[in-house]
C-alpha positions in Angstrom: 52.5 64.6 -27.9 55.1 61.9 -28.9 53.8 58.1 -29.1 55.7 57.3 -25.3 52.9 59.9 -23.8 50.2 58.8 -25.8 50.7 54.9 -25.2 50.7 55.8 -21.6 47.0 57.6 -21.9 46.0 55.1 -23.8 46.9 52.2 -20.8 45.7 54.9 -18.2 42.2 54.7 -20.2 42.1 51.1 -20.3 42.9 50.5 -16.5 39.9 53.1 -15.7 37.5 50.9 -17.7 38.6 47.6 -16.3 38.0 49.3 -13.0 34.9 50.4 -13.9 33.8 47.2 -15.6 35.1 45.3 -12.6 32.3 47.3 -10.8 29.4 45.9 -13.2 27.2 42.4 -10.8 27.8 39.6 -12.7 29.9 40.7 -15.5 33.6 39.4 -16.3 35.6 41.2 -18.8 39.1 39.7 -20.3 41.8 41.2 -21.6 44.0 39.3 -24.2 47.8 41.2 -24.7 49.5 39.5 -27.5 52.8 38.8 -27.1 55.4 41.5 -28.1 58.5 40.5 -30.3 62.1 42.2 -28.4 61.8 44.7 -30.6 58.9 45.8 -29.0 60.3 44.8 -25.6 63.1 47.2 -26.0 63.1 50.9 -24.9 61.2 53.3 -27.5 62.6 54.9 -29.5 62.0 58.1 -31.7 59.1 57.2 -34.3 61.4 58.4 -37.0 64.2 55.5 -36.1 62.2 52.8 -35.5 60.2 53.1 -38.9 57.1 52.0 -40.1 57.3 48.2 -38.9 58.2 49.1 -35.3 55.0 51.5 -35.6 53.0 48.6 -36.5 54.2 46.6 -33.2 53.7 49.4 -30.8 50.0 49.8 -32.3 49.5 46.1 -32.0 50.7 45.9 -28.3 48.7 48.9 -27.4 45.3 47.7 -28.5 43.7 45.3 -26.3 41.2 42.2 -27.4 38.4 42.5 -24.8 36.2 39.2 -24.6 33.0 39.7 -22.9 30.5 36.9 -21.1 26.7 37.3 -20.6 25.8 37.8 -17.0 25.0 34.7 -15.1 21.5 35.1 -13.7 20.9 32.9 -10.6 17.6 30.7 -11.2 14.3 31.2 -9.5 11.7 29.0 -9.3 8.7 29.3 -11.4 5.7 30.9 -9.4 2.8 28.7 -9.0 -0.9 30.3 -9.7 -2.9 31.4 -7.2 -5.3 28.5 -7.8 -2.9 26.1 -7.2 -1.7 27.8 -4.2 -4.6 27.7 -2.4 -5.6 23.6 -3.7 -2.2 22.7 -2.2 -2.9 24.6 1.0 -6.5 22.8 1.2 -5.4 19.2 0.9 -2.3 19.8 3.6 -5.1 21.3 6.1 -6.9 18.3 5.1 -5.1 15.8 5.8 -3.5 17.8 9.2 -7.6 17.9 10.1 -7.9 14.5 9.3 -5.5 13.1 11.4 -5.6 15.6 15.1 -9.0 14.2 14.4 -8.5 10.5 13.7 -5.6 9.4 15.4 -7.0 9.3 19.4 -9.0 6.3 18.0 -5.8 4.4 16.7 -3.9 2.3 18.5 -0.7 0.5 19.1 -0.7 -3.5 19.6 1.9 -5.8 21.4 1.3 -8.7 21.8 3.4 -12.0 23.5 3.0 -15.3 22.2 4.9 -18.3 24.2 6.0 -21.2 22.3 8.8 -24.1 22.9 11.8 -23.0 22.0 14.7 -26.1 20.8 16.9 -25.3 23.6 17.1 -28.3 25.8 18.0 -28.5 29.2 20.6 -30.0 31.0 20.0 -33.7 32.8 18.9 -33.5 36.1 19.5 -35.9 38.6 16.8 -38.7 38.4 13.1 -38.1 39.9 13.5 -34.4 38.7 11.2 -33.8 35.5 13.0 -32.0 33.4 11.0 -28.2 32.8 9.9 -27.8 29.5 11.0 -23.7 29.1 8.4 -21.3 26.9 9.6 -19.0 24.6 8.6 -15.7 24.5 7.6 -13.9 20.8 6.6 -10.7 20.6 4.7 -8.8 17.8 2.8 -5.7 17.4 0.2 -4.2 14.8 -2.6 -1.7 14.8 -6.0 -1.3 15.7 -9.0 1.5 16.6 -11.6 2.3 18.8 -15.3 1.1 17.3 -16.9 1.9 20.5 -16.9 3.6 24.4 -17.3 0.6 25.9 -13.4 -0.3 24.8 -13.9 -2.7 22.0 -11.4 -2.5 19.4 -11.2 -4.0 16.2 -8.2 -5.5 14.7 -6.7 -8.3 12.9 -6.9 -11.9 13.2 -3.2 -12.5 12.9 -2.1 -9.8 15.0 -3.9 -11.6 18.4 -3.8 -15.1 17.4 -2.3 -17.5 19.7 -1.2 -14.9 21.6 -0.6 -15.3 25.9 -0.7 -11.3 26.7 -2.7 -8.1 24.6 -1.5 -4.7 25.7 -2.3 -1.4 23.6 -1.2 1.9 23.7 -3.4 5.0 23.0 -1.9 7.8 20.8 -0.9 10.1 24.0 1.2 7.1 25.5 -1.1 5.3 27.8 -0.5 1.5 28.1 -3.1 -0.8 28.8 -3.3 -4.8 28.7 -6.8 -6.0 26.9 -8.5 -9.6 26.3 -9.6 -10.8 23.1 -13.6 -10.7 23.1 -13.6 -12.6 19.3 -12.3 -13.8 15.7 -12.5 -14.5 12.8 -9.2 -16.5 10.6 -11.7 -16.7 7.2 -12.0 -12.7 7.4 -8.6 -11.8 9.3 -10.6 -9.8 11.1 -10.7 -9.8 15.8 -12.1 -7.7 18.4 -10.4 -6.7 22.1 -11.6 -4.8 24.5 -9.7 -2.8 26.9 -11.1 -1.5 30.0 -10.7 2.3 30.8 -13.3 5.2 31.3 -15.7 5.7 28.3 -15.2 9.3 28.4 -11.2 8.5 27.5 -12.1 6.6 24.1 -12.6 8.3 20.8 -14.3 5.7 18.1 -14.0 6.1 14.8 -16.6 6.6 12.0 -17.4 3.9 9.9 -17.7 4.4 6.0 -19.6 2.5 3.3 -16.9 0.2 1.5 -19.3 -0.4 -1.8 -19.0 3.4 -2.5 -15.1 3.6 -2.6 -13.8 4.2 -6.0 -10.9 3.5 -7.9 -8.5 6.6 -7.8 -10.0 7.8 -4.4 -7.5 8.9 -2.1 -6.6 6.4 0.6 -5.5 7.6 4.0 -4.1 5.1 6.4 -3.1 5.5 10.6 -1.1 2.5 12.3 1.9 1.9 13.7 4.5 0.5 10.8 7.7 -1.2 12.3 6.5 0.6 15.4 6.8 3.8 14.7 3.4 4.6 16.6 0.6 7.4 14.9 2.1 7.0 11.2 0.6 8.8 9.0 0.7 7.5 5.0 -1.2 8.9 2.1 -2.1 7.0 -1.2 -5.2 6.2 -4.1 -7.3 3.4 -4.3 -5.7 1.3 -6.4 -8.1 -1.9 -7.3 -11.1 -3.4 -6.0 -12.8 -6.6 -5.6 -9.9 -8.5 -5.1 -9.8 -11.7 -3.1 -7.0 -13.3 -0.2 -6.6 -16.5 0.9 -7.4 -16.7 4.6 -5.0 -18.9 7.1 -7.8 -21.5 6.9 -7.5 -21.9 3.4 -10.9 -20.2 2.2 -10.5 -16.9 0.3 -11.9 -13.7 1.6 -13.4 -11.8 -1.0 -14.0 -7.7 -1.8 -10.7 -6.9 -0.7 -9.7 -3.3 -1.5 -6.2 -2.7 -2.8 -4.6 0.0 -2.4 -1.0 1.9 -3.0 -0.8 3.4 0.7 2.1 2.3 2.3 1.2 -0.4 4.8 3.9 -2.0 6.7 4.2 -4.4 9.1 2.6 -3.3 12.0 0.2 -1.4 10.3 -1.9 -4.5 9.9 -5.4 -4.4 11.6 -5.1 -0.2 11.7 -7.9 1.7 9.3 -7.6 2.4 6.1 -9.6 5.8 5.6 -11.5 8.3 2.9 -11.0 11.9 3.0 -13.5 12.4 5.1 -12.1 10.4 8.0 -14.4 7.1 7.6 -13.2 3.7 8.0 -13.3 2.1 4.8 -11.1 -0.7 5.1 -9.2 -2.8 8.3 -5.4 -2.5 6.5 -4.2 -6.8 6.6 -1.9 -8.1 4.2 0.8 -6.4 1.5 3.0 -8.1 -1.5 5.9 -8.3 0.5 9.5 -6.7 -0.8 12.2 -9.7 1.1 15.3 -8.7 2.0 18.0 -11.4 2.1 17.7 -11.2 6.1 13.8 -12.2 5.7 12.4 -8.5 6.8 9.8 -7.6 4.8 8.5 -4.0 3.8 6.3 -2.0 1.2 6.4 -3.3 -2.0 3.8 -0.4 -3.5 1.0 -3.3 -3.2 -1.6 -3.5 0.0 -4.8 -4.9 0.9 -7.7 -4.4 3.2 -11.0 -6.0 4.7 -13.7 -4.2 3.2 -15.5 -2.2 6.3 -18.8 -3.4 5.2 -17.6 -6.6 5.1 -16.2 -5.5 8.8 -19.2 -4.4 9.8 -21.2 -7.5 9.6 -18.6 -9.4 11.2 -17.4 -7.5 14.0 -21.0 -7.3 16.1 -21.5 -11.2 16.1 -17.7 -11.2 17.6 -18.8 -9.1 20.2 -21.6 -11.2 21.0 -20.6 -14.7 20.9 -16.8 -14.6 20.1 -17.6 -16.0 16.3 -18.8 -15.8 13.1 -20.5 -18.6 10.9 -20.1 -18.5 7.5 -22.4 -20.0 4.8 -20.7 -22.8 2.7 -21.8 -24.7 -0.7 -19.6 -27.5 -0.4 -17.5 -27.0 -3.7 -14.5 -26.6 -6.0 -14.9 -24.9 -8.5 -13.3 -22.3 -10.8 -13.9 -19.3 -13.6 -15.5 -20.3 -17.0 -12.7 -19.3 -19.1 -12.6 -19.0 -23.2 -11.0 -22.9 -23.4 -12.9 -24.5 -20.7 -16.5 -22.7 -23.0 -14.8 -24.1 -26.2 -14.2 -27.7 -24.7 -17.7 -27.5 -23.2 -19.6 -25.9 -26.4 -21.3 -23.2 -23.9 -22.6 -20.0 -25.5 -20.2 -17.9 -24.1 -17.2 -18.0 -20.8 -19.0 -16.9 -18.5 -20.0 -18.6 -14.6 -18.6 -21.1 -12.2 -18.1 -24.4 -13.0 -18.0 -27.2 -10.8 -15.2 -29.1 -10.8 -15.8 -31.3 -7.4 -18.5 -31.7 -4.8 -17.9 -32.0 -1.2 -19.4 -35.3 0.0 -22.8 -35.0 2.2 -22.2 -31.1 1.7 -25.6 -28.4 0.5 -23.8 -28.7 -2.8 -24.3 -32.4 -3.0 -27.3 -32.8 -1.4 -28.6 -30.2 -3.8 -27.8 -32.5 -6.5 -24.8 -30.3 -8.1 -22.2 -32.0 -10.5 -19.0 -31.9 -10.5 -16.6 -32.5 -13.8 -15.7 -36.1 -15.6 -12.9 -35.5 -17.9 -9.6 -33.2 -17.6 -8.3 -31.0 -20.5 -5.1 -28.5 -20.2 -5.8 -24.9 -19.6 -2.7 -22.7 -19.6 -0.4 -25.5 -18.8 -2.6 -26.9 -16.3 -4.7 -29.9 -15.6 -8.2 -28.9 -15.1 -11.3 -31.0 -14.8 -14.4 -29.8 -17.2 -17.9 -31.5 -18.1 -19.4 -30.1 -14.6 -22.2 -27.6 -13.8 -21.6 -24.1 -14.9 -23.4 -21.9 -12.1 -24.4 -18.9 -13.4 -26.5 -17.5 -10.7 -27.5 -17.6 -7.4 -31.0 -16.3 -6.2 -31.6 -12.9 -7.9 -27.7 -12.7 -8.3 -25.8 -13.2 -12.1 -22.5 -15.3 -11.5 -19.7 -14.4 -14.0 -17.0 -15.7 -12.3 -16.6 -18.0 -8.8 -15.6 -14.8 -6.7 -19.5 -13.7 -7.3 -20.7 -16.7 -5.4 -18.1 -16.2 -2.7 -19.3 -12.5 -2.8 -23.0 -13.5 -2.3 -22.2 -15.7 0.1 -20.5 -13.2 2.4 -23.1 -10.5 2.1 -26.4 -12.3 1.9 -25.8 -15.9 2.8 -26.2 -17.3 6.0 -26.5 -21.0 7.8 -29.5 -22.3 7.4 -31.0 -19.8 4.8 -32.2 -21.6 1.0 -30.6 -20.3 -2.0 -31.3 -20.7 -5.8 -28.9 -21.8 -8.2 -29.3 -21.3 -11.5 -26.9 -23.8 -13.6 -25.9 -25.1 -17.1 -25.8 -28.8 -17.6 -25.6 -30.6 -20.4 -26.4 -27.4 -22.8 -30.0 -26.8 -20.9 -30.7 -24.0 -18.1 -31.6 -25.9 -14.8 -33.0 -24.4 -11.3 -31.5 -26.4 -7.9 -32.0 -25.6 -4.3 -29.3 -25.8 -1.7 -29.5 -25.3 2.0 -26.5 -23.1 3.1 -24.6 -25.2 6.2 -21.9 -24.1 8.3 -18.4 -23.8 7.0 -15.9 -25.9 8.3 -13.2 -25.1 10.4 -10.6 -25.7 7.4 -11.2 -25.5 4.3 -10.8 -29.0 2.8 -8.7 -30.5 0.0 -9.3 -32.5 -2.5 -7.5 -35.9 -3.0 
């Protein structure tokens, strides 16, 4: 066999196994020629003319350089345990449970409020008053179903100064309701709606001093109306406190990283098991530059407990009376304990005493010299409360704390108070708190 025949097996060979190879998932083989000089361009000739170096470039050309890539596997995911599986599976069926279960009691709120707009009307000719024209806001939030006689509790600032109440039930049904009672200094209100008893599905209320940081935190309301929302989150903090539109705080308040929107606000905020543990009413707001707010990561809510000794004296007399002192007054911090020589920072000192208030009628002090704390101007040389009845006080929110679960008009409490480096006992009368909370001058 001359070289002519065997170079042409030899490229016959090499064709069958690039077919071959071609025929191999996922594997790419490449073949690199180099480039033949003429000589090896030009017809062949007889091994004995074109010598040993022609040889050489007709073995060269005839061998190929094969260059060969590892197979490209397409990823998979990693499979999860059977454990996990079935954890995952739980909480979804929870939480699906949860709310088939929960939602009939929520409800949608919109509300109309009618206030004077600046448009002013043309002259009319004389004799003819000229009309003063309302205008018409509208706003909406949440709320649920406490009861089957149609009482529903929401927030303060969702009904206030409102003209018109209507609320829709989960399936669609619109109804208008009257405001029964509120509350500004706990941002909390009731309605009532009047449809058959046998139609409402009240919720089940929970025991807000249980709830724990890290719980989960379920929430049901109707964020930028999107009606029957569903958001999930934890407990984030507790024993916060808000200030209220009348300028008192409200204290307890749960916070909580479940988105809350607006129009979520007077909806419940719920454990795992379904209870009300909170009435969802303020979040740190994220601005846009066209003023609409949203979820900053940040909410609050009204402690139900707190709820739940509010809400029945709304039903029956359209109020609630809270205790009042009759005092400003802040936490006993590191300097102010320094600047006052006390044994350690701990109580509420007494910085001013309302005039003709329990405070002052119990014979409390308030401070006589300022010092800087922080930057800031603050008035020391007071009493330093440090507990009320059977109650410690490490910090003013524990009075406003005792107040709100224990105090009420009329009822005597003990204060136990620091003055002038000796322990002291005085007795205050709790009065009625008024309508504003007042400043000092």
């Amino acid at each position: 066999m001359n070289d002519a025949s065997r170079m042409i097996l030899i490229s016959i060979g090499l064709a069958l196994t690039t077919v071959a190879c071609s025929a191999l998932p996922s594997i790419q083989v490449y073949l690199e020629w180099p480039q033949l000089d003429s000589a090896a361009s030009t017809p062949m000739a007889p091994t004995g003319e074109r010598g040993d170096e022609g040889h050489a470039a007709l073995a060269q050309a005839a061998v190929p350089s094969p260059i060969y890539l590892p197979p490209t596997v397409p990823p998979s995911p990693t499979p999860l345990p059977e454990a996990v599986l079935q954890q995952n599976l739980a909480e979804d069926q929870l939480l699906i449970h949860l709310y088939e279960r929960v939602s009939p009691s929520v409800v949608s709120i919109q509300t109309t409020r009618a206030t004077r707009s600046g448009f002013i009307h043309p002259p009319l000719p004389q004799g003819i008053p000229t009309p003063q024209l309302p205008f018409r806001e509208s706003g909406e939030g949440s709320g649920f179903v406490i009861d089957t006689q149609g009482h529903i509790v929401t927030n303060h600032h969702v009904i206030a100064d409102t003209s018109e109440v209507l609320v829709t039930f989960y399936e669609g049904t619109s109804v208008p309701a009257t405001i029964v009672g509120s509350d500004p200094d706990s941002d909390l209100a009731v309605i009532k709606v009047n449809v058959p008893s046998e139609s409402l599905r009240p919720v089940v209320w929970g025991d807000s001093d249980r709830v724990k940081v890290g719980q989960r935190a379920i929430a049901i309301g109707n964020p930028f109306g999107y009606e029957n929302t569903l958001t999930v989150g934890i407990i984030s903090g507790l024993s916060r406190s808000l200030p209220a539109s009348t300028g008192y705080r409200i204290p307890e308040i749960i916070q909580t990283d479940t988105a809350i929107n607006p129009g979520n606000s007077g909806g419940p905020l719920l454990n795992t098991q379904g209870e009300v543990i909170g009435v969802n009413t303020a979040i740190v707001p994220n601005i846009n530059l066209f003023g609409e707010r949203s979820f900053l990561g940040i909410g609050f809510a009204v402690p139900s407990n707190m709820a739940q000794r509010v809400v029945p004296e709304l039903i029956a007399k359209g109020s609630y009376d809270h205790p009042w002192l009759g005092f400003w007054g802040t936490d006993v911090v590191p300097q102010i304990a320094a600047a006052m020589n006390l044994p350690e920072a701990r109580g509420a000192l007494v910085i001013e005493v309302v005039p003709n208030s329990p405070a002052a009628n119990a014979g409390l002090r308030g401070g006589t010299r300022e010092i800087e704390v922080l930057g800031r101007p603050v008035t020391i040389g007071g009493d330093v409360i440090i507990g009320i009845d059977d109650t410690a006080v490490r910090r003013f929110d524990d009075i406003l704390v005792y107040l709100s679960r224990k105090g009420t008009v009329g009822r005597q409490v003990t204060l136990t108070i620091i003055r002038d480096g000796q322990t002291q006992t005085l007795s205050a009368t709790l009065a009625k708190r008024p309508p504003q909370a007042l400043q000092r001058d």
